[in-house]
C-alpha positions in Angstrom: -76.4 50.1 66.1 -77.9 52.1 63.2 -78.4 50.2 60.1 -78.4 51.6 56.8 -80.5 50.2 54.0 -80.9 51.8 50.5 -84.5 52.6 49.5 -84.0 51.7 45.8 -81.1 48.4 46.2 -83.7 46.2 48.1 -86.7 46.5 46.0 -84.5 46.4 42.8 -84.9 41.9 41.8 -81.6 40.7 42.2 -80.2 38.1 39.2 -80.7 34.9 39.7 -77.1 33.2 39.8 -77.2 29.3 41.2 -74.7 28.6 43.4 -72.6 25.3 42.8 -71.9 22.7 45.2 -68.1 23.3 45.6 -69.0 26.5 46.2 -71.4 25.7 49.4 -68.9 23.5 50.5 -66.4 26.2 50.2 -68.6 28.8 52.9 -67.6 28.5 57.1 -70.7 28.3 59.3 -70.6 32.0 60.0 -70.9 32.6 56.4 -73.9 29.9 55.9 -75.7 31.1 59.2 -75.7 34.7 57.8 -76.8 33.9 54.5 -79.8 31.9 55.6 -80.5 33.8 59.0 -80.0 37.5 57.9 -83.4 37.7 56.2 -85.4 36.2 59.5 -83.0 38.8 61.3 -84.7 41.8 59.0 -88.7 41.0 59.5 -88.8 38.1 62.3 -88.9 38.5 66.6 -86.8 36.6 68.7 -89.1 33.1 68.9 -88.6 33.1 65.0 -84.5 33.7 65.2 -84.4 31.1 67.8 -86.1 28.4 66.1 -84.3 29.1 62.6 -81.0 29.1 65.3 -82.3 25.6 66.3 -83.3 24.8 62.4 -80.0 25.8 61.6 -77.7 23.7 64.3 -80.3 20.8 62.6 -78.9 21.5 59.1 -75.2 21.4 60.6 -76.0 18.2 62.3 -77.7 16.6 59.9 -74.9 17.6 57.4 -72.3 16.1 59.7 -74.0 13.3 59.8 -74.6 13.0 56.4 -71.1 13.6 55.5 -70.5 10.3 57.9 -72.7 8.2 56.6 -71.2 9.0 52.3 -67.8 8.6 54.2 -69.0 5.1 55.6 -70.6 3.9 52.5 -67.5 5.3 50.6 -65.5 2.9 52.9 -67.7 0.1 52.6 -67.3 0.5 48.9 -63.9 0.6 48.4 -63.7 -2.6 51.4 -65.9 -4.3 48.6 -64.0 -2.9 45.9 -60.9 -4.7 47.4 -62.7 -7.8 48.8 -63.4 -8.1 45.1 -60.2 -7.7 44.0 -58.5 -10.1 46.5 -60.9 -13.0 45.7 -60.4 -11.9 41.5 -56.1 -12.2 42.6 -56.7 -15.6 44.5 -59.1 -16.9 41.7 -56.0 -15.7 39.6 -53.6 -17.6 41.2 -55.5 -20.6 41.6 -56.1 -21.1 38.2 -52.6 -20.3 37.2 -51.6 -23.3 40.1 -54.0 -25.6 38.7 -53.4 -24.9 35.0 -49.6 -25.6 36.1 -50.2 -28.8 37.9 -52.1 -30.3 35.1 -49.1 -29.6 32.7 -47.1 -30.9 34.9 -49.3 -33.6 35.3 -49.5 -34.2 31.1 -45.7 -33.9 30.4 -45.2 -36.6 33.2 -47.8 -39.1 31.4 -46.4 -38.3 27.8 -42.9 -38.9 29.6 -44.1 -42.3 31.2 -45.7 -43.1 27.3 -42.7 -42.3 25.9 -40.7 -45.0 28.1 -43.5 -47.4 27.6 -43.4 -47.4 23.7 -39.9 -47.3 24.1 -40.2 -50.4 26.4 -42.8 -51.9 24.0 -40.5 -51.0 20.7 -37.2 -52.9 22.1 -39.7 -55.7 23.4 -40.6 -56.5 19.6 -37.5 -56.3 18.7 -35.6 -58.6 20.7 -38.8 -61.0 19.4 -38.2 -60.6 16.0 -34.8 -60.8 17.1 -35.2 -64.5 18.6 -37.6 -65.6 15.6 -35.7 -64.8 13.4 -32.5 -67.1 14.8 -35.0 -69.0 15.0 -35.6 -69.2 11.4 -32.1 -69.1 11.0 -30.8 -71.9 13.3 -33.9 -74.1 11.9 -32.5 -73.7 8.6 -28.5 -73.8 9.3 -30.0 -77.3 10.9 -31.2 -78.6 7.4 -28.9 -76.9 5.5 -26.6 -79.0 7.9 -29.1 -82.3 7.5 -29.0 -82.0 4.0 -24.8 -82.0 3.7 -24.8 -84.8 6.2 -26.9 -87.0 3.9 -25.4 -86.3 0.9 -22.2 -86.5 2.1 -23.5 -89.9 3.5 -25.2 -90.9 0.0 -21.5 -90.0 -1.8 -19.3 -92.2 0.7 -21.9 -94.8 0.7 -21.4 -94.6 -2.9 -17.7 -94.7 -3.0 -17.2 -97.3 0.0 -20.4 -99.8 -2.7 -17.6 -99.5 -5.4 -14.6 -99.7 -3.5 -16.1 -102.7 -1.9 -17.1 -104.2 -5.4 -13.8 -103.3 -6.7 -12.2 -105.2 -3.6 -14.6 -108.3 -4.3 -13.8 -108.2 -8.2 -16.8 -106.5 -9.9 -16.5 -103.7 -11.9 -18.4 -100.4 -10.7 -17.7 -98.3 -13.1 -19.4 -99.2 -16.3 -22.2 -101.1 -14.6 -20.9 -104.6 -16.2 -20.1 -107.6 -13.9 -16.6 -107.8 -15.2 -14.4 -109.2 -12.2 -11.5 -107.3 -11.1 -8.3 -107.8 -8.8 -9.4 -108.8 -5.4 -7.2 -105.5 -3.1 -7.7 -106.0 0.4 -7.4 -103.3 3.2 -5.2 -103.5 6.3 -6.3 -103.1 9.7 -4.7 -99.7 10.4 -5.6 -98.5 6.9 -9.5 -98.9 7.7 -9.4 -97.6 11.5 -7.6 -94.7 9.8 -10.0 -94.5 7.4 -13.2 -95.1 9.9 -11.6 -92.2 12.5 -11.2 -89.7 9.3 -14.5 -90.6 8.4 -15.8 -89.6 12.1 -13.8 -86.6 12.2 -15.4 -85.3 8.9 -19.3 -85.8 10.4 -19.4 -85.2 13.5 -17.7 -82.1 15.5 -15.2 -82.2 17.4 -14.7 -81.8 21.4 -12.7 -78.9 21.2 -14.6 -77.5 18.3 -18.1 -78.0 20.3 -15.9 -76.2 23.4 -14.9 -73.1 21.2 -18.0 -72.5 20.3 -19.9 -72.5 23.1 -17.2 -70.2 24.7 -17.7 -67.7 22.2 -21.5 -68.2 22.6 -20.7 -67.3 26.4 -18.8 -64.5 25.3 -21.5 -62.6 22.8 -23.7 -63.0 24.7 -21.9 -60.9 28.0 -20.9 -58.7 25.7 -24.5 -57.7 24.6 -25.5 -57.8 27.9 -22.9 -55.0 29.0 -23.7 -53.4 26.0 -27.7 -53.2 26.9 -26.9 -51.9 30.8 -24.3 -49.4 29.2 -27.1 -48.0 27.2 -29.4 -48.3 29.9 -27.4 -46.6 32.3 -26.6 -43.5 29.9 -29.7 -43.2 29.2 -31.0 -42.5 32.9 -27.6 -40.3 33.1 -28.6 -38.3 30.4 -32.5 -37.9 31.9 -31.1 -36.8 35.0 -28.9 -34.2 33.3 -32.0 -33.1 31.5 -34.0 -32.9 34.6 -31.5 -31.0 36.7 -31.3 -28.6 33.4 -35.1 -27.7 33.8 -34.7 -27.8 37.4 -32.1 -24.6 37.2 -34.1 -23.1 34.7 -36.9 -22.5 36.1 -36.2 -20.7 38.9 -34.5 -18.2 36.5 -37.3 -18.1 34.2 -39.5 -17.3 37.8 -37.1 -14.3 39.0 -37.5 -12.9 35.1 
């Protein structure tokens, strides 16, 4: 086979155009082996087209290769690329479980300090509650004490003239003018000394009714405290069950 070759076209210097890298990649192997073996073919013997043959299978090899080893590398990047981002998600959601825990953990001990102050608040006062009927039993006592003796000093009084008017003596204007002598019958004076009983000291039935109604307030408060007591729990249940259904909902948004 003849070939022809201009005189003129191959001394002529071509312009120098440098080829891009898509472009290379865009040739087949007949294409590249032509391109670097047609000028050995022009001026070289057979040893020469044999070894750039050889040189050339290198290249092809060594360009596999190479293409393996960037598509390796590439794989071992993007494993690290994800290894990354896994460990970055679980470092995520680890925080997010522990920053969640420890408000759960605070609203629990604000709740418990809320109960205790609330404990500590009705402890004082029911205290003050006790002192001060305390105070006020110590002075219905005197108050008591002080009516008792007077009352005492006033019929003293009037039983010291009644007497002195019974023996004669005048107790009125202080003189020792003597009077009619009045005695007192027998029933007259244990009427007299049983109304004068009855008007210091309480009765039986009196003492009765009022330790009944003591008994009485004193159930009543108590089923008042439990009442309160038990709607307040009712109410913290309600409260927790209303969290309880609300987050889920606030999870699926």
């Amino acid at each position: 086979m003849a070939l022809k070759l201009s005189g003129t076209k191959s001394l002529r210097p071509k312009e120098f155009t440098r080829e891009s890298f898509a472009d290379s990649l865009k040739k087949t192997d007949s294409e590249r082996f032509a391109e670097n073996a047609l000028p050995t073919l022009w001026t070289a013997n057979a040893n020469l087209i044999l070894e750039h043959c050889r040189l050339d299978r290198y290249e092809k090899k060594k360009y596999l290769r190479d293409t393996e080893i960037l598509n390796l590398e590439e794989q071992d990047r993007k494993f690290e690329r994800d290894a990354r981002e896994t460990f970055r998600t679980s470092r995520i959601d680890h925080m997010h479980t522990l920053r969640t825990t420890e408000t759960k953990k605070m609203e629990d001990m604000t709740e418990k300090w809320k109960q205790t102050q609330l404990v500590k608040k009705n402890r004082r006062v029911r205290d003050l509650h006790y002192e001060l009927s305390l105070l006020q039993i110590a002075e219905l006592k005197n108050l008591r004490e002080r009516q008792v003796h007077t009352k005492d000093e006033v019929v003293g009084i009037e039983q010291f003239e009644r007497n002195m008017k019974r023996m004669g003596i005048s107790g009125n204007d202080g003189s020792d003018q003597r009077m009619s002598i009045s005695y007192e019958t027998k029933d007259a004076y244990e009427h007299r000394i049983k109304d004068q009983l009855n008007s210091t000291f309480p009765a039986d039935k009196e003492v009765g009714d009022f330790k009944a109604h003591l008994k009485e307030r004193t159930a009543a408060k108590r089923l008042a405290r439990y009442e309160k007591a038990r709607r307040r729990r009712r109410a913290l249940v309600d409260q927790a069950n209303t969290l309880g259904a609300s987050q889920p909902e606030s999870t699926e948004t």
